[in-house]
C-alpha positions as CSV (number, residue, x, y, z in Angstrom):
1,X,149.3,163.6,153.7
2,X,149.2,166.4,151.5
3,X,146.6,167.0,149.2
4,X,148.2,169.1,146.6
5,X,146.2,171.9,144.2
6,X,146.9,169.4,141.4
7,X,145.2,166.7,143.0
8,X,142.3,168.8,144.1
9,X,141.9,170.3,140.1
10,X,141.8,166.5,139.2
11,X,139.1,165.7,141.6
12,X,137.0,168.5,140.9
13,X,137.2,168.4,137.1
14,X,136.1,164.4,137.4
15,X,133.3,165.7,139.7
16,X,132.0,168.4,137.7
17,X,132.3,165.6,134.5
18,X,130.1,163.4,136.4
19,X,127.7,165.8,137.6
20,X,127.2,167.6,134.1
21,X,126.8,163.7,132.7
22,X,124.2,163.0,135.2
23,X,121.9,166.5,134.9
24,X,122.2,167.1,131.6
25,X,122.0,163.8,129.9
26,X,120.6,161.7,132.5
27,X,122.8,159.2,131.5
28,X,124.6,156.5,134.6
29,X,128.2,157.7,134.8
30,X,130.9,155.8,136.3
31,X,134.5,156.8,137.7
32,X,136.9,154.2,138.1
33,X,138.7,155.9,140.8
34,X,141.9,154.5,139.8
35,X,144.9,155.3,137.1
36,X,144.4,153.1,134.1
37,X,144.0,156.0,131.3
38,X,140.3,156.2,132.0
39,X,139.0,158.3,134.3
40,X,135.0,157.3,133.9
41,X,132.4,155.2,131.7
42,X,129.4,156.4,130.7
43,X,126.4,154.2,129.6
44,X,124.2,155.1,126.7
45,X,120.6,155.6,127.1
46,X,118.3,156.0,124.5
47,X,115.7,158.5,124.0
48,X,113.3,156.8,126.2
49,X,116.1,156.5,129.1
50,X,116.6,153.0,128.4
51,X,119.7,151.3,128.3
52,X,121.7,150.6,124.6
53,X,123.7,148.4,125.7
54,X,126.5,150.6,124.9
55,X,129.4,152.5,126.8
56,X,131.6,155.4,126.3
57,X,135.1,155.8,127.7
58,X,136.2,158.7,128.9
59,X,139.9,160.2,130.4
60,X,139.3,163.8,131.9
61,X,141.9,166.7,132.1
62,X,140.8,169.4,134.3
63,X,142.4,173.2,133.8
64,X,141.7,176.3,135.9
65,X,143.3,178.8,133.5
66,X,140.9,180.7,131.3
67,X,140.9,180.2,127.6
68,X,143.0,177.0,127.7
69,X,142.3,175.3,124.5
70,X,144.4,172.2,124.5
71,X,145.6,169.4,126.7
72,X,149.3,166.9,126.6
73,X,148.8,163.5,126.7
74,X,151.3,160.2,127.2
75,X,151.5,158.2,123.3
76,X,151.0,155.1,124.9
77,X,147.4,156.5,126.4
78,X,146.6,157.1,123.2
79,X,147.2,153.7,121.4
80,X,145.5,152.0,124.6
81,X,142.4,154.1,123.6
82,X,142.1,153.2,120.0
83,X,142.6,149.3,121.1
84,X,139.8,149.8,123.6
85,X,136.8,148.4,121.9
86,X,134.8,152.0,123.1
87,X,134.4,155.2,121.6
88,X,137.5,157.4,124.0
89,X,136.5,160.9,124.4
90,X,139.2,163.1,126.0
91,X,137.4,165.8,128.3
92,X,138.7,169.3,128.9
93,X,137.0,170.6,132.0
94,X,137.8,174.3,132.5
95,X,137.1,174.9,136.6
96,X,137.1,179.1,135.8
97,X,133.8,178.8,133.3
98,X,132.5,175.9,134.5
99,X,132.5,174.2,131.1
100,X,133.3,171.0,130.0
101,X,134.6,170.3,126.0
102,X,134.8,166.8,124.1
103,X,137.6,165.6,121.8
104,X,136.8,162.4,120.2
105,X,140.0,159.9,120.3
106,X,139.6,159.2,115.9
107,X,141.2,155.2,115.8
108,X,142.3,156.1,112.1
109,X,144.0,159.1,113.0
110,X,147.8,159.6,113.5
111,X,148.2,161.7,116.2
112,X,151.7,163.8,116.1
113,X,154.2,163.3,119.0
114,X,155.7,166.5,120.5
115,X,159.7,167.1,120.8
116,X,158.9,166.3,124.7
117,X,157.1,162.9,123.4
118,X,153.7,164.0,123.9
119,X,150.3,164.1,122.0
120,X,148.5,167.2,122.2
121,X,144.9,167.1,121.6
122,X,143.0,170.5,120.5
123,X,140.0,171.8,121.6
124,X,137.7,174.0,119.7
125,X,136.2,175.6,122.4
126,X,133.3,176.5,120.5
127,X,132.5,173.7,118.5
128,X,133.3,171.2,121.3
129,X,131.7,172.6,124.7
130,X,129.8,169.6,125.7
131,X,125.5,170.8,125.9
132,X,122.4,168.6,125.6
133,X,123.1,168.5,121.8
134,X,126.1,166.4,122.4
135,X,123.7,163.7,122.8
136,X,123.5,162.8,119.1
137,X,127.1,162.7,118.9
138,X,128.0,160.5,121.5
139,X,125.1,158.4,120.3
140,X,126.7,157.9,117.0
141,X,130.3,157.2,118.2
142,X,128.9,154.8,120.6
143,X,126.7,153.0,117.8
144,X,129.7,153.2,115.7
145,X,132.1,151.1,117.7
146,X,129.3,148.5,117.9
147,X,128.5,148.4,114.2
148,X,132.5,147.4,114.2
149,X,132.3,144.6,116.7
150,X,129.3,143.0,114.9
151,X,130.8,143.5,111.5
152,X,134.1,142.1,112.7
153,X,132.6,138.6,113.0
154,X,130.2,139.2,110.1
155,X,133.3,139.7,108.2
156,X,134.8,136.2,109.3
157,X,131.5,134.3,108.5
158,X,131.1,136.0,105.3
159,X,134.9,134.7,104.2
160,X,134.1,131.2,105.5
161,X,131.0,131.1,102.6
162,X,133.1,132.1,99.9
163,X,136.1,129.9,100.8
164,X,133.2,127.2,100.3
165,X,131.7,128.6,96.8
166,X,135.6,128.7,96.0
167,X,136.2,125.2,96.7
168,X,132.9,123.9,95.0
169,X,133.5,125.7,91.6
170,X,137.2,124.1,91.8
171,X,135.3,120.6,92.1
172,X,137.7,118.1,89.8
173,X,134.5,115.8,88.8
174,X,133.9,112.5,90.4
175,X,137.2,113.3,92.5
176,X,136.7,116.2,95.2
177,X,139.7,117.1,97.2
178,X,138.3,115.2,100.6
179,X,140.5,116.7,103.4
180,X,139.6,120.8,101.9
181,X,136.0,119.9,102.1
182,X,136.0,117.8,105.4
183,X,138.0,121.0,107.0
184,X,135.2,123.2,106.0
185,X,133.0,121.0,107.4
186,X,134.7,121.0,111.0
187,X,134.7,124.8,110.1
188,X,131.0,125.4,110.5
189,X,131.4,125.2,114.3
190,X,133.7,127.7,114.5
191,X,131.7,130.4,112.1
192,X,128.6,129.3,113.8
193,X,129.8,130.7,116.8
194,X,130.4,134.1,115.3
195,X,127.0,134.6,114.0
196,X,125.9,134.1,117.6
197,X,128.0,136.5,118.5
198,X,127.0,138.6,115.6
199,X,123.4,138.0,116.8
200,X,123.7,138.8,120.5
201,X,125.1,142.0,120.2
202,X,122.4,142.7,117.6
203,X,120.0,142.2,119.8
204,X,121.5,144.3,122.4
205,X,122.9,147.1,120.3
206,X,120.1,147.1,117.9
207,X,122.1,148.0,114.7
208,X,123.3,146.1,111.7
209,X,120.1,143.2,111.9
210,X,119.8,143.4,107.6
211,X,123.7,142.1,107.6
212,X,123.3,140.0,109.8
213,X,120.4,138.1,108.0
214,X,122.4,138.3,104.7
215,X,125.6,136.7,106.7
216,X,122.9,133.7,108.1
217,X,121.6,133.2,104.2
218,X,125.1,133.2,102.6
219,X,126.0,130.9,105.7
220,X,122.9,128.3,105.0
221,X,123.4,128.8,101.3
222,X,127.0,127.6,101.3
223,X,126.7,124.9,104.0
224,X,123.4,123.2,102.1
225,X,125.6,123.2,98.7
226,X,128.5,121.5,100.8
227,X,126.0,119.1,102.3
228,X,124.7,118.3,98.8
229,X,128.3,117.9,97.5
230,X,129.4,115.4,100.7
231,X,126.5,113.4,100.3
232,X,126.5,113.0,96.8
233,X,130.4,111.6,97.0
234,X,129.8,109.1,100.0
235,X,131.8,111.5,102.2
236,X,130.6,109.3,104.9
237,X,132.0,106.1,103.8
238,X,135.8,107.3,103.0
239,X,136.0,110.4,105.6
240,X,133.9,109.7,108.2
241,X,136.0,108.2,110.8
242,X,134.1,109.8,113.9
243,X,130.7,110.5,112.6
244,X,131.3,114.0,111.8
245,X,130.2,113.7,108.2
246,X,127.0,112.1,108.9
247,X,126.3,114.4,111.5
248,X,126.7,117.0,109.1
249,X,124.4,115.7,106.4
250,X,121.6,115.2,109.2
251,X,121.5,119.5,109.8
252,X,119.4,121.5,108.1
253,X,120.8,124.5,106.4
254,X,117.8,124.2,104.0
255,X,116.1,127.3,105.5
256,X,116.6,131.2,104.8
257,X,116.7,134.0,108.0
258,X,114.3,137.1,107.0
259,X,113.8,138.3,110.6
């Protein structure tokens, strides 16, 4: 089988990537050893050398011409790296320096197609030569993208409390609307299970813990005024056909989150 120069450029610039990873940032690095539009994940460390919890994606183009200060890539790669979940770094490895350089894949950027239907991604070969002060960088993209998970299903419980304050203040006196409150009761399951999501990565990640205790009080808040408002109105005797009101008025919401 031949084992063309191309192929052999490829496999050293993945190499050196993975080599450079490991001395200079002491951080695990991982190639995938297969074609998926990432060549290799890296896992964040902190400045201890313990693990974040958090993981950079990473698709490397190697080059052995001097100078070369820009790379093509398919548009398809690109969308599949903004829909990733992971800060996507695209790596420039020049073979002739021994150098590596780092181009952040920005989600809210439109990157222009070429008249041959490629994306070229630039390279400022002195601002983006990957050192030991890349660190804080990667850092911050990889805290980033986690920040955005979390707030994603902050976001979702924080909308469920207000579509409960909303249905309260449009209370018509001694007659609530009884199927718009029982759904937000059945609702508490579902949002419930994306502040433990919220929570978990928390933990792990160890960003965004003062929203997430203001998502768990607006959460209690809203579900204790819905409790009051069920109870009050005999909920359980007209909309209680399999016990899911009266289980409801039995939790305690009564309680505030300041860890």
């Amino acid at each position: 089988m031949l084992y063309t120069l191309k192929k052999a450029s490829g496999d050293a610039g993945e190499y050196f990537f993975a080599y450079k990873i490991a001395s200079v940032l002491k951080w695990p690095c991982r190639l995938t050893g297969i074609d998926i539009g990432i060549d290799a994940q890296v896992e964040v460390m902190d400045e201890k050398q313990f693990s974040t919890g958090q993981f950079i994606a990473l698709q490397v183009k190697a080059t052995s011409k001097e100078e070369k200060d820009h790379v093509y890539v398919n548009p398809q790669n690109v969308e599949y790296w903004k829909d990733l979940g992971l800060p996507v770094y695209v790596v420039l490895v020049d073979l002739s320096k021994a150098e590596m350089y780092l181009h952040f894949v920005d989600p809210q950027i439109t990157y222009p197609v070429t008249p041959k239907g490629q994306v070229r991604i630039d390279f400022d070969l002195a601002e983006d030569v990957f050192s030991e002060d890349s660190v804080d960088d990667l850092r911050e993209k990889a805290g980033q993208s986690a920040a955005s998970h979390i707030d994603d299903y902050l976001s979702n419980v924080l909308d469920g409390a207000q579509r409960i304050k909303d249905a309260i203040a449009a209370l018509d006196g001694n007659n609530p609307d009884g199927q718009v409150l029982c759904d937000l009761v059945e609702e508490r399951h579902e949002l419930r299970g994306q502040l433990d999501q919220a929570t978990a990565l928390v933990e792990v990640f160890k960003v965004r813990k003062a929203a997430l205790v203001n998502a768990k009080n607006e959460f209690n808040e809203s579900y204790a005024d819905l409790q009051d408002i069920v109870t009050n109105h005999n909920f359980a005797t007209y909309w209680d056909d399999d016990g899911e009101i009266r289980r409801f008025s039995r939790e305690d919401y009564n309680r505030f989150f300041s860890n």
